[in-house]
Each structure stands twice: as structure tokens, then as C-alpha cells.
C-alpha positions, 0 to 999 in steps of 0.5 A: 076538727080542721078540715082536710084540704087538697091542693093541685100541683102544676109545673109550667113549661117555663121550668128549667129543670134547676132541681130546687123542688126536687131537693125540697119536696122530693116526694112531690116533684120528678124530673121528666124525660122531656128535662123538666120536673112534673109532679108525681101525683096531681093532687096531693094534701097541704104540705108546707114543702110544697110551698117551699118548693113553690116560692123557691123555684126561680122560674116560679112554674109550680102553680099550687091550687086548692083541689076543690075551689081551683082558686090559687093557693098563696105562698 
């Protein structure tokens, strides 16, 4: 059985709102008041839209950490 793993969704303030993760992870991300995208939970399981928002964001302001260990998660 593989265990189950969390990670923790962080966006920088270096976001500049370019909808990249909203259109990949639609579920994950929302635009804030404040203009810039948020995550809609902290912590959320592995999901492989995640990473692809992530590696797709060009200000590179989504930080993913594994929920346990805080170490960062490589995408």
C-alpha cells in the first residue's frame, strides 16, 4: 500500500495574476481580491495538476512542500 502524501501550497507575492494555475488546477488556485492567486486549501493531497501548475507559473510563486517533513517538493 503506498502511503498517502500531503503537500502544502504556497503563492509567493511575486504572482502577477497570469491565470496559468487557475487554468491548470482550477480546483487548487483563486484569484484574490488583493489581484493574486491563493490556494483554495493549504494543504491538499498529490496531485500531479499541482505540479503543472507549478512548473507553469512564470514568476515561479507556487511553493509546493510536503505537509509532513516541509521539505520542498521537485517538480
Amino acid at each position: 500500500m503506498t502511503p498517502v502524501t500531503s503537500w502544502r501550497l504556497e503563492v509567493t507575492p511575486d504572482c502577477i495574476a497570469s491565470g496559468v494555475c487557475l487554468a491548470l488546477a482550477a480546483d487548487e488556485f483563486v484569484l484574490g481580491d488583493d489581484g493574486r492567486a491563493h490556494p483554495v486549501r493549504e494543504v491538499v493531497g498529490e496531485r500531479e495538476t499541482v505540479l503543472d501548475a507549478a512548473a507553469s507559473c512564470p514568476m515561479e510563486a507556487i511553493l509546493i512542500r510536503d505537509a509532513v517533513t516541509n521539505e520542498p517538493v521537485e517538480w
